[in-house]
C-alpha positions in Angstrom: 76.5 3.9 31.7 75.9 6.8 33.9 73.0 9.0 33.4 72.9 12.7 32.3 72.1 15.1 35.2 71.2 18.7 34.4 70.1 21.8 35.5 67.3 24.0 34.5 64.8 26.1 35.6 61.0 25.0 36.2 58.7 27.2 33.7 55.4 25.1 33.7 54.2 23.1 37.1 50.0 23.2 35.9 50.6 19.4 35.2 50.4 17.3 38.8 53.7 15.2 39.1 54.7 16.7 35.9 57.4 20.1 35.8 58.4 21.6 32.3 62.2 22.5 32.7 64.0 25.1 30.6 67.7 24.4 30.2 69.2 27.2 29.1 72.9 27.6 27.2 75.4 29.3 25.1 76.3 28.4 21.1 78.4 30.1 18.8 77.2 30.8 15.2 78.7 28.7 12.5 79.5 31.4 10.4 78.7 34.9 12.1 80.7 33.9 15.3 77.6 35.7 17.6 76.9 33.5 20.4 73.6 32.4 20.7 71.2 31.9 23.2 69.4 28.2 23.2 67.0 26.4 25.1 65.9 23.0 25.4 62.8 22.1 27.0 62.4 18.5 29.1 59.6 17.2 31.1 60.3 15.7 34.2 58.4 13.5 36.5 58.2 15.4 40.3 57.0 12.4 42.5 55.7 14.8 45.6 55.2 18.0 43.6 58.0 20.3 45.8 58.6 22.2 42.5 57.2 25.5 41.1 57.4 27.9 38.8 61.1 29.7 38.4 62.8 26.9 41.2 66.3 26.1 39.6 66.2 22.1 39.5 68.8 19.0 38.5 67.0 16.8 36.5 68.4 13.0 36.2 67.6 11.0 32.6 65.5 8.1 33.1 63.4 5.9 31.5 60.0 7.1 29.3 57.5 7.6 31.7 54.8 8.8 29.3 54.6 10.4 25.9 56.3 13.3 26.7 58.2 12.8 30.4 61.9 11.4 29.6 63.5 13.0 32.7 62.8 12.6 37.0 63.5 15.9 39.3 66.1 14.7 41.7 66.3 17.9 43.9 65.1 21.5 44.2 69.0 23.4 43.9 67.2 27.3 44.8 63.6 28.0 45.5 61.7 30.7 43.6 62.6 34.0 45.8 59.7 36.0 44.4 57.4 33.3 45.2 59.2 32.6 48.9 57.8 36.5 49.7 54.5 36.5 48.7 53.9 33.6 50.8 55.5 35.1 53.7 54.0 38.4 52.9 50.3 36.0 52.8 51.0 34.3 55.7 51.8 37.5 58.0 49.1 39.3 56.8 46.6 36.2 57.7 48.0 36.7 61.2 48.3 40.1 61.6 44.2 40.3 60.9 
């Protein structure tokens, strides 16, 4: 049986080899018809820690890795852009001095 690949977005890296993933999606109310906004929260193992905060991620199911961890990062599908410019900005202002 083929295992269940999503896509989330990283909003807890503090953990080493550990990433808390947001997945995020959209479910109409039984009764009132408004759509809803859900999320469901997975922890997934990140071997060599490339993650961060706000990186959009595809998770892969896999077996329990600890109490909470049910889920391995299989790539990084968009880097965080906020955090890609403060590095930069860091980096040329280390230079520049």
């Amino acid at each position: 049986m083929p295992r269940r690949i999503l896509v989330g977005v990283v909003t807890g890296d503090k953990a080493s080899k550990t990433r808390r993933v947001e997945i995020e999606r959209l479910v109409r109310h039984s009764r009132y018809t408004k759509i809803i906004r859900k999320t469901t929260v997975c922890h997934a193992h990140d071997e060599n820690n490339e993650s961060s905060i706000g990186d959009v991620v595809e998770i892969e199911e896999s077996r329990p890795l600890s109490k909470l961890k049910r889920w391995k990062l299989v790539k990084v599908v968009q880097k965080n852009k906020a955090a890609v410019v403060s590095v930069s900005e860091d980096l040329t202002s280390e230079v520049g001095s």
